[in-house]
N, C-alpha and C positions, 0 to 999 in steps of 0.2 A: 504494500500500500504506500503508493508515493506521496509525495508533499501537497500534489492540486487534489488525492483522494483518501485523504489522513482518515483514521478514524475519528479524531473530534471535529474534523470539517464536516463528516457522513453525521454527526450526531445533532451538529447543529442544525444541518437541512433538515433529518426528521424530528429534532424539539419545533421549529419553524413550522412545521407541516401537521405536529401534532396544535399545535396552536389554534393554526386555521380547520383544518377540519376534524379535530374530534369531539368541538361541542357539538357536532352534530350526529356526531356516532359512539360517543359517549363509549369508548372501549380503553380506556386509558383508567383506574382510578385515583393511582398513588404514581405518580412521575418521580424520577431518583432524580435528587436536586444534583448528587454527585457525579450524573452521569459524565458529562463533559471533562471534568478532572479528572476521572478513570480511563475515560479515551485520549487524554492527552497524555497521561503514562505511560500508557501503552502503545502511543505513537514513536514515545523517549527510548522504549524496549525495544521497538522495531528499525529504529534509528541507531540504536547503539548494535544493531544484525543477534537480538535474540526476537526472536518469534515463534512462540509456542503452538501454532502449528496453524493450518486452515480456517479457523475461525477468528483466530486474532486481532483485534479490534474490531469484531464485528458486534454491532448495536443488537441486544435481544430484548424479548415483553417475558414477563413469569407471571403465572396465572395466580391470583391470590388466595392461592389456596395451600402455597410453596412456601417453606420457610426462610427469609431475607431476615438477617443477622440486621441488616444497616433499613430499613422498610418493614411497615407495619404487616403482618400478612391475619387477614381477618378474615377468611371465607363468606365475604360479604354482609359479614353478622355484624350490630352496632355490640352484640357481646366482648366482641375482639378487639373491637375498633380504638377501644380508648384504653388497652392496654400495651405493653411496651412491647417492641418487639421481637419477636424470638431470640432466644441466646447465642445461639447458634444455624449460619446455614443449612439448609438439607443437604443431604448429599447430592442429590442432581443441580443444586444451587452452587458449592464448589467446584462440581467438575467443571462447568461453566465460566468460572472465573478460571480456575486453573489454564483451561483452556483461550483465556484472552478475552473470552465475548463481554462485550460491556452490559450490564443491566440496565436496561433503558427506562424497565417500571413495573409496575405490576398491571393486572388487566383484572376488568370486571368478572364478575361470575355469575352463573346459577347459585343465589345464594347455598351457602350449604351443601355444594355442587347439586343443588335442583332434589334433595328425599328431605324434606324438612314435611309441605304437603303436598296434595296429589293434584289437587288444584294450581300449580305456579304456572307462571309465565317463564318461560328460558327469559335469560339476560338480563332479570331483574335481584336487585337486591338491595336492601337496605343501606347499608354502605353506599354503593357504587352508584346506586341506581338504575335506571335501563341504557342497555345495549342498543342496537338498533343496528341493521343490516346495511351496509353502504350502499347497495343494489335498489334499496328500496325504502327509505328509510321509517316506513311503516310499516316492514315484516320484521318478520321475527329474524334474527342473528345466531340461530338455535344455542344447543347448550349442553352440557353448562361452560364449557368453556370459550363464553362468547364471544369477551372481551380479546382472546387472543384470533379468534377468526376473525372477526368484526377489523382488526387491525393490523394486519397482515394484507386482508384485502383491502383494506384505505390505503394502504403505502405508507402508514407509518412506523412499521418495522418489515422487513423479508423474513424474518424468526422470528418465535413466538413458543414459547412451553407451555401446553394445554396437559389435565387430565382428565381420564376418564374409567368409566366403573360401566357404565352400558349405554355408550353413543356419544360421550362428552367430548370426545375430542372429532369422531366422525362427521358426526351431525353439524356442527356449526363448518365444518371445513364443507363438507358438501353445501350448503347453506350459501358460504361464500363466497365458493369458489376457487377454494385454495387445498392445498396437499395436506394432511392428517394423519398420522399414523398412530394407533395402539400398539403399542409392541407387547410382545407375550410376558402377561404376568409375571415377574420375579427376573426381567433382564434388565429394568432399570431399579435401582435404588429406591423406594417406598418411604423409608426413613424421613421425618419433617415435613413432610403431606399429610392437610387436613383428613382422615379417611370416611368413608363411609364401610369400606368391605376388604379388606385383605386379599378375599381371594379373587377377588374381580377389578382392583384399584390398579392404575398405573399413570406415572408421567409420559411425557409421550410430547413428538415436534409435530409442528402446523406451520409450513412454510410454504411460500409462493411455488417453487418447481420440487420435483421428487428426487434429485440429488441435493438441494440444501436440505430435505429431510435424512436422508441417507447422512448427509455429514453432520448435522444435529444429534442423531440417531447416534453416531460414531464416539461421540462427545459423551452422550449421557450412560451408553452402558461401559466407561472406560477405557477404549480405544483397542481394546484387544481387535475390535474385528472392524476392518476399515471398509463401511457398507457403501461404502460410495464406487467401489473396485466391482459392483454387479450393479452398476448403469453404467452399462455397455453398450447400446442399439437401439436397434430394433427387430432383431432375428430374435424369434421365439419358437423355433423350429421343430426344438425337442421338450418341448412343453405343452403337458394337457392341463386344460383348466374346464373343469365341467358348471355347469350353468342350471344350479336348482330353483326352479319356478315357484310353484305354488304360492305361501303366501309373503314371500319376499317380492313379489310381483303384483303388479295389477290395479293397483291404488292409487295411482297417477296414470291417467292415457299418457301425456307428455314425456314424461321420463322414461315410461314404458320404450317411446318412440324414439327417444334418443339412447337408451340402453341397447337398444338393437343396432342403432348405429355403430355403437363404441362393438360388441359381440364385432362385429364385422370389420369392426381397424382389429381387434386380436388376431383373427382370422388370418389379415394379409398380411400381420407379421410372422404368421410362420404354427402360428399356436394351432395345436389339434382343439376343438369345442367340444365339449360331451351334452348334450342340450338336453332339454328333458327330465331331469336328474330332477327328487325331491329330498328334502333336509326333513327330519321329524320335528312334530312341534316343540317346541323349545318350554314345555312344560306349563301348567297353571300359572298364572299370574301370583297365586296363594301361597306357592314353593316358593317362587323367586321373592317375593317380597319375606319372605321369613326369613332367607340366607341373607339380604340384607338388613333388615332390622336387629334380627342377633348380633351380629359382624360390628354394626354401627355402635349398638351401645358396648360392647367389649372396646372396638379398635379408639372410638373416640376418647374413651375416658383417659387412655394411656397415651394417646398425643397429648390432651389437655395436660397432664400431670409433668409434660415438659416444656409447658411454660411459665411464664413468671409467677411465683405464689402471687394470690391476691385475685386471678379473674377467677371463671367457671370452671367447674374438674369435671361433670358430669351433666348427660343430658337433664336430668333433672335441673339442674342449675339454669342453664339455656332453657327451658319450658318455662323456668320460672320468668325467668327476665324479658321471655317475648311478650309474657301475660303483664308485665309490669310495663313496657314500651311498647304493647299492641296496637296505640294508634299509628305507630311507624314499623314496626315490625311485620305484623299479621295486619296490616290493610290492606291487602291483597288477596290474601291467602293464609290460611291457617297450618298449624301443625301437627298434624293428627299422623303422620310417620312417625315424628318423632316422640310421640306418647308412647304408641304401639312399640316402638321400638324400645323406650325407657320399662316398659313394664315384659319383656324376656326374661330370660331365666338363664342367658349362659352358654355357652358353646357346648357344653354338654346335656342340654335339654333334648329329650328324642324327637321333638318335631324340629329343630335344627339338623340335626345327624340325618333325619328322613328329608328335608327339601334341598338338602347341601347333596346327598348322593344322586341325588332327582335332576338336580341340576346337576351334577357330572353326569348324568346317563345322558340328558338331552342335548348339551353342549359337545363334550368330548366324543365321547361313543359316536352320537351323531356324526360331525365331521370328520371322524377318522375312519369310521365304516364308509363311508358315502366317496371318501379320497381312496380310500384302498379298495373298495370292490371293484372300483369307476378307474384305478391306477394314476390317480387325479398328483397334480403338481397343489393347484391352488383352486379355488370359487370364485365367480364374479356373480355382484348381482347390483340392483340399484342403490343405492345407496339411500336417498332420504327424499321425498317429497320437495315439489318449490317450497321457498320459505311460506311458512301461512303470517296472516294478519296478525298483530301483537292484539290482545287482549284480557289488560290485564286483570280486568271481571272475569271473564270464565276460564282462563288458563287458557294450554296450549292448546293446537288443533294438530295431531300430530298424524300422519293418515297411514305411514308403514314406515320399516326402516329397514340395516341392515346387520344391526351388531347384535341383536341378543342373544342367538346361538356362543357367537366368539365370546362374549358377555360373562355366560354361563361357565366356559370351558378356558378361561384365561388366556385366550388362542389369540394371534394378531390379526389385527386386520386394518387396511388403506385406503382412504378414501380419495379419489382423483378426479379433477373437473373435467364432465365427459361433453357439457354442451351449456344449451338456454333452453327453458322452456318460457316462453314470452317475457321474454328478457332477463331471467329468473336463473341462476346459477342450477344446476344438479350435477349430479357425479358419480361415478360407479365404485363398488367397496371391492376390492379384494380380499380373501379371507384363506388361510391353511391350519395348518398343524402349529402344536407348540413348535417354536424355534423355527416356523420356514418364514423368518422377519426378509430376509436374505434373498428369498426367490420372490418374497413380495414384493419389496423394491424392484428388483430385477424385471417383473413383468408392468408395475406402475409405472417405469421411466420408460420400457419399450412403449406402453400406450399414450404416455403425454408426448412423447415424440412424435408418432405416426400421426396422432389425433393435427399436435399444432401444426406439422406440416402438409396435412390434409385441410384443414380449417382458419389457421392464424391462433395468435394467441388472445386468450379472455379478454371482454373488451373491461375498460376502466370503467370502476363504479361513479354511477355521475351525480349519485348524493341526492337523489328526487325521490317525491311519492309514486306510488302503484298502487290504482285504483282498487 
């Protein structure tokens, strides 16, 4: 990075740009005042010929839901808000810094990352307040990690660290048009993230193209495996990716329409289709919400307990204080997750042990049966619905998706901008086995390639309503 493209000149164009357009996209909530003095450090490191590698003064967003030693990190809760900041970074917050990138700020959320009620609206949250879609900017910016899709696609960062538990970091990238990836449960660092679920929780990149996710991606699980070395092409020659319908389909004509487009840029890169293929339901709603209400009240209480004495240790505590600041809190939406959740019993209650193995039969079993009978590399399917209308009276309107099988089974999966539907971003998900992060990338950089150079690249959001 030369002198006319330093990194504190790159920070200052996007503090400037956050200026001018995030009142209107509201994905920004806590700006790091010290950004600029950290890029100018690391301009002095690079200047003196040390650089710590690829990312090296590059400007990133962290979803506030990540723990910043130097920034408040409040999972959009006024509980957090007015206590001091974590003592210590998370781990995927150092590697980060280890690795050069400057922290540009944190990003709004799905309060609570979105299981507080069942009623929210993505992108809203007490703290932060609402997100808003750059596309549109009276749809929704999905969630819960809104804040880092929402602004990735304005141009005010190219990275962005989003997490996700089932669609958080998918959903808002198909939404806006930008790269996503989940990576398989237990390759990134957990540690210092708000949780809701252990077995379903992860940090995870959201960047503009699927090799800066790849080198994001490289960053956060430690560098051992340099995933940017599989975006290679566009030959996909010796890869099958089968295509399960049923009810991963159907719920958008529009997407539908342009999901068969993307099927057919796979195709001429070489990929064998297996079409037809169905995935099993991904279980009762009744299961899945008991593995996370368990999960939540265990994993929560033992983040809270490493923060500063003095705030809240337990859901109980949070119940109480939303009921005490309900005209700000709960004027939205209420908390009836996190009741349910506060009145469990324990990881060792048998309707946990019974909807935790329910959801392994339907996630894992599922996609590994369905890859191995079929000799499948990876799944494609649609990814998320246009964004819907924000409304923050009756919550979301959500109409299908693509992550809850991977959800269930800790499995990775990518989300990649495959068209418009009436001007409206969508995207296709790619989905495998534990640990095939590596063939994912590999086949999402084959299709944004083929895709841009068949179509051009996404057009720039131009900040207006949609009817």
């Amino acid at each position: 990075m030369g002198k006319e493209s330093s990194s504190a000149a790159l920070v200052a164009e996007l503090q400037d740009r956050i200026r001018a357009v995030d009142p209107l996209v509201n994905a920004i909530c806590t700006p790091n005042p010290a950004a600029l003095t950290e890029a100018a450090r690391l301009d002095t490191e690079r200047d003196e010929g040390r650089v710590r590698g690829p990312l090296h003064g590059v400007p990133i967003l962290v979803k506030d839901n990540i723990d910043t030693a130097d920034l408040p990190t409040t999972a959009g809760s006024l509980a957090l808000a007015d206590q001091p900041p974590p003592p210590d970074d998370a781990p995927v917050v150092r590697r980060l810094r280890e690795a050069g990138c400057v922290i540009l700020g944190k990003t709004n959320l799905s309060e609570w990352a979105n299981f507080r009620g069942s009623a929210s609206s993505s992108g809203w949250s007490a703290y932060g307040g609402l997100t808003r879609n750059p596309y549109a900017l009276n749809r929704s910016a999905g969630g819960s990690s809104s804040g880092s899709g929402a602004a990735v696609a304005a141009g005010l960062a190219e990275y962005a660290i989003g997490t996700e538990t089932n669609g958080s970091i998918v959903c808002p990238a198909a939404l806006n048009g930008i790269v996503g990836l989940k990576p398989t449960v237990g390759l990134v660092p957990q540690q210092g993230i708000v949780p809701i679920s252990h077995s379903q929780d992860t940090a995870g990149p959201m960047t503009k193209t699927v090799r800066q996710t790849a080198a994001l991606l490289t960053v956060l699980t430690g560098g051992g495996t340099d995933y940017t070395e599989h975006c290679r092409g566009t030959d996909l020659s010796n890869l099958r990716i089968g295509v399960p319908r049923g009810p991963l389909w159907g719920y958008s004509t529009g997407l539908d329409q342009v999901t068969e487009r993307a099927l057919e840029t796979l195709s001429r890169c070489g990929a064998t289709l297996v079409d037809q293929l169905s995935l099993p339901s991904p279980g009762g709603d009744e299961d899945q919400l008991q593995v996370l209400s368990h999960e939540l009240k265990v994993d929560l209480a033992a983040y809270l307990a490493t923060r500063v004495p003095g705030g809240p240790r337990t859901l109980d505590d949070l119940i109480e204080f939303n009921k005490k600041h309900a005209d700000v809190e709960l004027q939205w939406f209420g908390q009836e997750l996190f009741e349910q959740a506060a009145a469990t019993e324990g990881l060792h209650a048998p309707v946990y042990v019974a909807a935790r193995l329910a959801a392994l039969r339907a996630g894992r079993d599922g996609i590994d049966n369905l890859l191995r009978d079929n000799q499948l590399d990876a799944l494609v399917s649609p990814s998320y619905s246009p964004a819907w209308s924000i409304d923050l009276v009756n919550g979301d309107h959500v109409l299908g998706s693509s992550s809850s099988h991977a959800a269930l089974a800790g499995y990775p999966l990518i989300s990649v901008p495959s068209g418009l539907v009436s001007g409206l971003p969508v995207g296709i998900t790619l989905s495998g086995t534990a640990r095939s992060d590596a063939t994912l990338i590999r086949l999402a950089h084959a299709f944004e390639t083929a895709r841009i150079a068949a179509d051009g690249p996404f057009p720039t959001p131009e900040f207006t309503q949609w009817m």
